[in-house]
LOKOL-872078 format. One line per 8 residues: number of its first residue (from 1); for each residue x, y, z of N, C-alpha, C. Coordinates in steps of 0.1 Angstrom, whole numbers, padded with zeros to 4 digits. Layout:
NUM = X Y Z X Y Z X Y Z; ...
REM end
This chain:
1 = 0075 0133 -0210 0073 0143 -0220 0087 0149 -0223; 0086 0155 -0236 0108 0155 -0240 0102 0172 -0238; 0115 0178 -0229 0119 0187 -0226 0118 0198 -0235; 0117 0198 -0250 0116 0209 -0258 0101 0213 -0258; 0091 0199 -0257 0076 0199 -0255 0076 0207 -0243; 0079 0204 -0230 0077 0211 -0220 0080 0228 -0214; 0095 0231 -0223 0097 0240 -0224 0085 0252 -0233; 0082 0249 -0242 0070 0255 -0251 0059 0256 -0242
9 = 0056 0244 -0234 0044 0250 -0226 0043 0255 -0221; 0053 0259 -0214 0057 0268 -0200 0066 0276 -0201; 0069 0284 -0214 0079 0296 -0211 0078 0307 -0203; 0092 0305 -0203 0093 0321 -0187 0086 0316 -0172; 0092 0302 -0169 0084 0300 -0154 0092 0293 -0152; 0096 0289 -0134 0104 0279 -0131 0096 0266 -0129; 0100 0253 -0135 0095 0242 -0138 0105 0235 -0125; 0095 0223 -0124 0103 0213 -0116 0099 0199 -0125
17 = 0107 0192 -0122 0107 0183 -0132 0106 0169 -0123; 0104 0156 -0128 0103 0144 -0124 0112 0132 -0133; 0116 0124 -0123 0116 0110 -0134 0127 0115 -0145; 0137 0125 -0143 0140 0131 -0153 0150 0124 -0166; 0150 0118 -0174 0158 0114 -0188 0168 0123 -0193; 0177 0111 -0188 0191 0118 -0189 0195 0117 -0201; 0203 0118 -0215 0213 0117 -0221 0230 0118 -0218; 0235 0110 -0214 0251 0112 -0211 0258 0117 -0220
25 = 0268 0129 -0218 0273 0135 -0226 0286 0132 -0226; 0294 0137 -0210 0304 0127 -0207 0305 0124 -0192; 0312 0118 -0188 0314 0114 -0170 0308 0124 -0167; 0305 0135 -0167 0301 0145 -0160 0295 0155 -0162; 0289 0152 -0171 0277 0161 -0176 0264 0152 -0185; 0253 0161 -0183 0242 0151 -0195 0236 0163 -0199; 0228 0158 -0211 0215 0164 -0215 0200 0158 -0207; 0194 0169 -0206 0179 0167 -0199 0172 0163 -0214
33 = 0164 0155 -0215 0157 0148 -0227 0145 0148 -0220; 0143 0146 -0211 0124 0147 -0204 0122 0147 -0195; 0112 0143 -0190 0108 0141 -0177 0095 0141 -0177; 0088 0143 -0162 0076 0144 -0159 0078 0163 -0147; 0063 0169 -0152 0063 0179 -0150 0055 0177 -0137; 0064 0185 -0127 0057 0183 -0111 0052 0198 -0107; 0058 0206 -0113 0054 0220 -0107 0058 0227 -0117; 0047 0240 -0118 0050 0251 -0126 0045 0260 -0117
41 = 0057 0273 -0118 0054 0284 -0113 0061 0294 -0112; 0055 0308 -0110 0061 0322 -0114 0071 0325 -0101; 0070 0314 -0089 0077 0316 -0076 0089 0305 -0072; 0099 0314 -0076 0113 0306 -0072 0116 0298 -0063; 0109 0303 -0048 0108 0301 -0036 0099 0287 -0033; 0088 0287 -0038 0080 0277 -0040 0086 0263 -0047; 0092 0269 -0060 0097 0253 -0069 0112 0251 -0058; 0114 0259 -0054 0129 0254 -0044 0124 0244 -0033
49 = 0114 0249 -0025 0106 0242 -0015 0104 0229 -0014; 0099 0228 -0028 0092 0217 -0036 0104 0209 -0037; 0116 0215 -0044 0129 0204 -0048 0135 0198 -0038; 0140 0206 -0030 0139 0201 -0015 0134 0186 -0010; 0120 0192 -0009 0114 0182 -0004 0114 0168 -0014; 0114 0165 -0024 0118 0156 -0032 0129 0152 -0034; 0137 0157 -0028 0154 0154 -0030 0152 0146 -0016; 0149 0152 -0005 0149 0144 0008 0142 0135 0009
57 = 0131 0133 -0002 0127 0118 -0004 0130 0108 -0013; 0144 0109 -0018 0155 0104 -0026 0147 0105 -0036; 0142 0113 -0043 0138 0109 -0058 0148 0121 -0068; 0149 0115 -0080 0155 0123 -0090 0145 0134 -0099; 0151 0145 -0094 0141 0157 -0097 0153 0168 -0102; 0150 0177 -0113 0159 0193 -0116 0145 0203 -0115; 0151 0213 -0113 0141 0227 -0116 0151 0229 -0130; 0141 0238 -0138 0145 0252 -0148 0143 0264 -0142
65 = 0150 0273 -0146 0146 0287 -0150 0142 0290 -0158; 0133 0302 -0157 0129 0307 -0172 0138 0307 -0182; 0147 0309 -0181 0158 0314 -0192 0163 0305 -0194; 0165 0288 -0189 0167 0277 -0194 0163 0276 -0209; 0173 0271 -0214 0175 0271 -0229 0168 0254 -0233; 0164 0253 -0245 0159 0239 -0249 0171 0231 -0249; 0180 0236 -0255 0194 0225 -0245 0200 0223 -0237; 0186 0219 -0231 0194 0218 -0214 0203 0211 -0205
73 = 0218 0209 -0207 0231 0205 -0203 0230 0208 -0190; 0236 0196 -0180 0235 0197 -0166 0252 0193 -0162; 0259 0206 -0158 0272 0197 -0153 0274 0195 -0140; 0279 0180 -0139 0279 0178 -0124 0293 0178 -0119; 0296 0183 -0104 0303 0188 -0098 0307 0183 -0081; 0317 0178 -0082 0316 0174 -0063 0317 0184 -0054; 0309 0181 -0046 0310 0192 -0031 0319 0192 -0025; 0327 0202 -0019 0337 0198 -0011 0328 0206 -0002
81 = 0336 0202 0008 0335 0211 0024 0338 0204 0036; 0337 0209 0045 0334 0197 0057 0332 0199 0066; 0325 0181 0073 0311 0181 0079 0322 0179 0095; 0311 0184 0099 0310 0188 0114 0304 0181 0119
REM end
């Protein structure tokens, strides 16, 4: 489903997304273009839970916020820190 459809159905909720269709923008950033819709809901805590647990089962998944705009730009960023 393209992301502007999804957005409309669900405004004002945090969404979790599936499968998600990237558009490359450049090395390090994309546009979200679709996905598949895994979770809708009014609880932050819950879609976090949810991402979590899909991320630890290697699959490619984003949440929105409500206030996620229909162009939805994702910039990615290395972690630093270090492991112990």
């Amino acid at each position: 489903m393209k992301w502007s459809e999804i957005r409309r159905q669900h405004p004002s909720k945090f969404i979790l997304i599936g499968d998600v269709e990237e558009e490359r923008l450049t090395q390090h950033s994309f546009r979200v273009a679709g996905g598949s819709v895994l979770l809708v809901s009014d609880d932050p805590k819950e879609i976090f839970r949810a991402y979590r647990q899909h991320k630890e089962r290697g699959e490619n998944v984003l949440y929105s916020l409500p206030l996620t705009p229909e162009d939805f730009v994702v910039e990615e960023e290395a972690v630093l820190g270090v492991m112990g």
